[in-house]
Backbone as JSON Lines, residues from 0, in Angstrom:
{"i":0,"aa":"X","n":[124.66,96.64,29.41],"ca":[125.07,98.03,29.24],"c":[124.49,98.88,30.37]}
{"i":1,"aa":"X","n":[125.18,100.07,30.39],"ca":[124.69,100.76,31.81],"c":[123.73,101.74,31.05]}
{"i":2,"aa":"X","n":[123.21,102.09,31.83],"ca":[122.36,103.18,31.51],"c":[122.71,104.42,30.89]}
{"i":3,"aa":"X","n":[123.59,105.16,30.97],"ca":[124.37,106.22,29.98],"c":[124.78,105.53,29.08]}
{"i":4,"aa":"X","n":[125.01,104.56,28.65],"ca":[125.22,103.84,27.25],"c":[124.4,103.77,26.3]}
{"i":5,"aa":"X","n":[123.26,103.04,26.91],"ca":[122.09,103.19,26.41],"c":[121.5,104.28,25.84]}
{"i":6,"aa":"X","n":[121.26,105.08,26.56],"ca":[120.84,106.48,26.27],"c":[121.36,107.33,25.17]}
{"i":7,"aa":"X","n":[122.77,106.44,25.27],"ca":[123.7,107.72,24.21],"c":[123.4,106.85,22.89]}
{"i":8,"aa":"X","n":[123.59,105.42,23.09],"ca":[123.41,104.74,21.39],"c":[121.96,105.19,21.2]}
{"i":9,"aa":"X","n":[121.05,105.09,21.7],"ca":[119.89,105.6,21.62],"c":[119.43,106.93,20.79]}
{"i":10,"aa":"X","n":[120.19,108.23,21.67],"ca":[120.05,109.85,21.06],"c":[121.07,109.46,19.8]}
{"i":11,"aa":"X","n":[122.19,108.89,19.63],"ca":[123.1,109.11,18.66],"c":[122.08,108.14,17.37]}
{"i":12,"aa":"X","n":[121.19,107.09,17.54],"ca":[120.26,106.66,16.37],"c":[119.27,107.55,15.95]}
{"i":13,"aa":"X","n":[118.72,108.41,17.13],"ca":[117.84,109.11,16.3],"c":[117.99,110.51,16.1]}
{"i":14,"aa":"X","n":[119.2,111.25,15.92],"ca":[119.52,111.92,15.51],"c":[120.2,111.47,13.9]}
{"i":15,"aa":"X","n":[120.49,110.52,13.68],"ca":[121.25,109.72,12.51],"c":[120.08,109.84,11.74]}
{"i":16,"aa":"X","n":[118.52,109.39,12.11],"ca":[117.64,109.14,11.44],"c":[117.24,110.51,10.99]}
{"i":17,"aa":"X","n":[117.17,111.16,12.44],"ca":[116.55,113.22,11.89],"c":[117.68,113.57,11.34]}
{"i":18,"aa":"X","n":[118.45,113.53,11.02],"ca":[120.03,114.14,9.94],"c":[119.6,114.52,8.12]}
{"i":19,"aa":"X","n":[118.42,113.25,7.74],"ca":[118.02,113.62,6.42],"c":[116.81,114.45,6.21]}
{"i":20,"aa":"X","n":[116.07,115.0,7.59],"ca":[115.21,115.53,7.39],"c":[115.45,117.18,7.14]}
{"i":21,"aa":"X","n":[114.45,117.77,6.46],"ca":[114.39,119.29,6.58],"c":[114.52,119.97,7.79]}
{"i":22,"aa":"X","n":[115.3,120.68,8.13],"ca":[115.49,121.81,9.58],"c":[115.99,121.07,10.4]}
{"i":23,"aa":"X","n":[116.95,119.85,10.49],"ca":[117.87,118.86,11.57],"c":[118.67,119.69,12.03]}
{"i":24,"aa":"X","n":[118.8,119.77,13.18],"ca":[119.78,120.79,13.94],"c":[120.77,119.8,13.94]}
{"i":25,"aa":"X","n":[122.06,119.93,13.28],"ca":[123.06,118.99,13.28],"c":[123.7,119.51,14.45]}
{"i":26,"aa":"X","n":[124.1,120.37,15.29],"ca":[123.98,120.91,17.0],"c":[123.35,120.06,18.01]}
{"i":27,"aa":"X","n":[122.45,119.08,17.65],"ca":[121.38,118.82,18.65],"c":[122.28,117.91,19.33]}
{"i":28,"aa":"X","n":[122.9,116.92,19.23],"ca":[123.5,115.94,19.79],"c":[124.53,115.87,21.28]}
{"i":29,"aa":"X","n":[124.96,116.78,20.7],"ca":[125.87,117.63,21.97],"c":[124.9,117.96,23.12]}
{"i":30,"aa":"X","n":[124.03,118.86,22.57],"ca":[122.95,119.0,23.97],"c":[122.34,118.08,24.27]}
{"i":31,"aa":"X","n":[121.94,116.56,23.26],"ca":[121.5,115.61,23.81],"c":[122.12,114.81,24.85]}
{"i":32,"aa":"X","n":[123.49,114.66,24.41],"ca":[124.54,114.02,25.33],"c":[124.48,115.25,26.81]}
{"i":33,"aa":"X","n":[124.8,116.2,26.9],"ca":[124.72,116.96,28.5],"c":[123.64,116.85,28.73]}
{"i":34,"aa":"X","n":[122.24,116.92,28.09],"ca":[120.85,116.27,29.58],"c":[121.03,114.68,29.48]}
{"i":35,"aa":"X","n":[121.6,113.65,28.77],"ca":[121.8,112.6,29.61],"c":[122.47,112.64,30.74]}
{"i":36,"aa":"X","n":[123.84,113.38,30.21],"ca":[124.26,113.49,31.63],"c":[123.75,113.72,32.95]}
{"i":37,"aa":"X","n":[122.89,114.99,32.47],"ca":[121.88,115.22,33.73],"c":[121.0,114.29,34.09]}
{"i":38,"aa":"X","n":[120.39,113.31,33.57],"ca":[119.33,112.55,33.4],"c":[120.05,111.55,34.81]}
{"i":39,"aa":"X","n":[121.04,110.93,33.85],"ca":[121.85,109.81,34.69],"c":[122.32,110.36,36.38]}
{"i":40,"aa":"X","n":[122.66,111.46,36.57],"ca":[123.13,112.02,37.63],"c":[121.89,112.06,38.84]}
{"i":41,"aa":"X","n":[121.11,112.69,38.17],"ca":[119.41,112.53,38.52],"c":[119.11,110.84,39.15]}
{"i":42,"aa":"X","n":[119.28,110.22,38.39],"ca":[119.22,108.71,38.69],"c":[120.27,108.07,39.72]}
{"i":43,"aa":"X","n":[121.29,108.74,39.47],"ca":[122.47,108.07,40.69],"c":[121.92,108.86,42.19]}
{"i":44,"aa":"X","n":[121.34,109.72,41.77],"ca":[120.97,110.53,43.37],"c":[119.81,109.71,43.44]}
{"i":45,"aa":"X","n":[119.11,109.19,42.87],"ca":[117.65,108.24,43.56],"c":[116.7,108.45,42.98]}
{"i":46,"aa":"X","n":[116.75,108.95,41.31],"ca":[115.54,109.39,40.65],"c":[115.06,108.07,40.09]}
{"i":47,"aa":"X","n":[113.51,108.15,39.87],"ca":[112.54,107.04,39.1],"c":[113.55,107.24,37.48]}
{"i":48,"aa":"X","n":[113.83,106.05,36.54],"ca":[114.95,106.29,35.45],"c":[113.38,107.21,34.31]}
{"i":49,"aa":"X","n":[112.58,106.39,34.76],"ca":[111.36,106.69,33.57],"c":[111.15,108.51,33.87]}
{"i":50,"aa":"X","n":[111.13,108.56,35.36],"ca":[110.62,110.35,35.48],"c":[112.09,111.2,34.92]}
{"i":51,"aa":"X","n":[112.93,110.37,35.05],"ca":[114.11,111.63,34.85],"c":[114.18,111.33,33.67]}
{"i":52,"aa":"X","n":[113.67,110.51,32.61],"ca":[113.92,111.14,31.28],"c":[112.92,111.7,30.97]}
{"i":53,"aa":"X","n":[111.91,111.25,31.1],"ca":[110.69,112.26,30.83],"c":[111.09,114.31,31.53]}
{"i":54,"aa":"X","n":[111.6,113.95,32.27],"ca":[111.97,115.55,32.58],"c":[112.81,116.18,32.01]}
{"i":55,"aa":"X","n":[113.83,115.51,31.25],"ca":[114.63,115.99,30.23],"c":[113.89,115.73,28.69]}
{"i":56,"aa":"X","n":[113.59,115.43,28.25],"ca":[113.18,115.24,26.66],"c":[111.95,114.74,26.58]}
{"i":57,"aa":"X","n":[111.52,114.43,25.13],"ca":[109.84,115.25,25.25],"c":[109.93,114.18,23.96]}
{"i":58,"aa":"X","n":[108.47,113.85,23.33],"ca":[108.09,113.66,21.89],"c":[109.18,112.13,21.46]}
{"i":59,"aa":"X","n":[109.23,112.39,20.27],"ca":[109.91,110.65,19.53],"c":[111.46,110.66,20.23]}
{"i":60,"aa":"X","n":[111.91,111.39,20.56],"ca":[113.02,111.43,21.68],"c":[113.39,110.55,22.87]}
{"i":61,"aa":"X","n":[112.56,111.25,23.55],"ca":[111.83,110.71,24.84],"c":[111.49,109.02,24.38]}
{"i":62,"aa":"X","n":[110.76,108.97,23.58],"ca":[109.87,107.6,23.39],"c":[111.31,106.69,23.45]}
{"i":63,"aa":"X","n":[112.24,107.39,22.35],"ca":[113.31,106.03,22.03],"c":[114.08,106.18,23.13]}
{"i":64,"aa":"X","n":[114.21,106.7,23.86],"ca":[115.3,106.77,25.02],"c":[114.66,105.93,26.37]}
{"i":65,"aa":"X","n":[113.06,106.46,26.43],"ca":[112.79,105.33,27.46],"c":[112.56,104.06,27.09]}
{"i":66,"aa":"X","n":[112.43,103.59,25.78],"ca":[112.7,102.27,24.75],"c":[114.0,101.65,25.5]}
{"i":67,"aa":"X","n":[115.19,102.63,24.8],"ca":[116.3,102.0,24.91],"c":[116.71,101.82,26.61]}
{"i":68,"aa":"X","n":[116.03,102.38,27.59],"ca":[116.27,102.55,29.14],"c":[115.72,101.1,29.19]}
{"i":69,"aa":"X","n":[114.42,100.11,29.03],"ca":[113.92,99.66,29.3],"c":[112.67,100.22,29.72]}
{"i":70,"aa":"X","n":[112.18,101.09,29.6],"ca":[110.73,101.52,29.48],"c":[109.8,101.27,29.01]}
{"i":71,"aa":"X","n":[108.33,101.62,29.58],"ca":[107.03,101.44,28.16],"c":[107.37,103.24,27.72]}
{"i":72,"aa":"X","n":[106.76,102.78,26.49],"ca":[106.95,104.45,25.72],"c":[106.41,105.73,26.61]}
{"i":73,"aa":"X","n":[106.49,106.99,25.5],"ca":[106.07,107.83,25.94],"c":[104.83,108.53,25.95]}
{"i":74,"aa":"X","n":[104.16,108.82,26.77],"ca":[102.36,108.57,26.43],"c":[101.88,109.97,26.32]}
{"i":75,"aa":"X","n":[100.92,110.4,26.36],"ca":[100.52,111.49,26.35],"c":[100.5,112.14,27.78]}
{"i":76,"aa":"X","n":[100.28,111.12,29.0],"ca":[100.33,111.49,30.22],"c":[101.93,112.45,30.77]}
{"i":77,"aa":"X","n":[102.79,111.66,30.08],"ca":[104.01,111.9,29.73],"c":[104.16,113.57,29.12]}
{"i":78,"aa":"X","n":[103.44,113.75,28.16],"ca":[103.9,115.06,27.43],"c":[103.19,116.13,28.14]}
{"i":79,"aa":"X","n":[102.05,115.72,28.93],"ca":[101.37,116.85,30.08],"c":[102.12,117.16,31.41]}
{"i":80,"aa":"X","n":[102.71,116.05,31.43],"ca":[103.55,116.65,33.32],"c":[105.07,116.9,32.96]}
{"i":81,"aa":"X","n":[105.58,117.39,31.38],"ca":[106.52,117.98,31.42],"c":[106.22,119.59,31.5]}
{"i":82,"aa":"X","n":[107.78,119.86,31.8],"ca":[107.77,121.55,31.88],"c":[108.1,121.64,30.53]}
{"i":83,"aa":"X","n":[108.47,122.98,30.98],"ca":[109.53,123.83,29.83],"c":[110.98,124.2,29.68]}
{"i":84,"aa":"X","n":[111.68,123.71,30.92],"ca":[112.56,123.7,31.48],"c":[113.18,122.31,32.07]}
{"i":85,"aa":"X","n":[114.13,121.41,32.33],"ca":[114.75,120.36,32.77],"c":[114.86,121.05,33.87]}
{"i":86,"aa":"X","n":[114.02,120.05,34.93],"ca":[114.44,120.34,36.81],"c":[114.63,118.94,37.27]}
{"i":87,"aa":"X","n":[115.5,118.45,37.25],"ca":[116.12,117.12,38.22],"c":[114.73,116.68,38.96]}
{"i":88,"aa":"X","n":[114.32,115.32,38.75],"ca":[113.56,115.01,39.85],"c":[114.03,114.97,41.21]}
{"i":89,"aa":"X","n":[114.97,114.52,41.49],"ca":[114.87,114.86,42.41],"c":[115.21,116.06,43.26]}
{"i":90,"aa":"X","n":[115.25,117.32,42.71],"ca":[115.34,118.87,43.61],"c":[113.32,119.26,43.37]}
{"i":91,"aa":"X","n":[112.79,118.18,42.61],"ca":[111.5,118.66,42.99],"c":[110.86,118.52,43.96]}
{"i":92,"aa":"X","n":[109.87,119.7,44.23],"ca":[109.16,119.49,45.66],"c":[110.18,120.48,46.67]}
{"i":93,"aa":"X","n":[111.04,120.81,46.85],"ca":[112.48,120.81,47.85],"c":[112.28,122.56,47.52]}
{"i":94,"aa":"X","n":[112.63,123.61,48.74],"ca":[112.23,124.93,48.63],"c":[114.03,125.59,48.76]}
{"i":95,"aa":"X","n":[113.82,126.49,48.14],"ca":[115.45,126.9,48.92],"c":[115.33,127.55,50.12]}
């Protein structure tokens, strides 16, 4: 499977799983699917697969997506060098 495959059976399981919980944004999926997109695009331009998901998604998210990428999980090192915002690895560093 390619890598946007992955990613999507991936967000589409654990949103299935957060669906019975209290406060599930049944919305979330849709925005999960457009930052893969971004994620993957990120990666076709020459991004590390592990940094560009970590720059899009965060927490048990993150963990199963770099699972399902072929990754080691998501660590705490991981939840400190995210932002607050999704910036493509690779436009980082780069000035306008």
């Amino acid at each position: 499977m390619n890598l946007k495959t992955c990613l999507v059976s991936a967000a589409t399981q654990y949103d299935n799983r957060e669906a019975s919980k209290l406060g599930h944004n049944r919305w979330a999926l849709p925005q999960y699917f457009q930052m893969i997109d971004d994620v993957c695009a990120d990666v076709a331009r020459g991004a590390n697969v592990r940094d560009a998901i970590v720059s899009g998604f965060s927490g048990r998210l993150a963990n199963a997506l770099l699972k399902a990428a072929g990754q080691s999980g998501y660590t705490v090192e991981d939840a400190r060098s995210g932002g607050m915002f999704y910036q493509p690895v690779t436009a980082k560093g780069r000035t306008a």
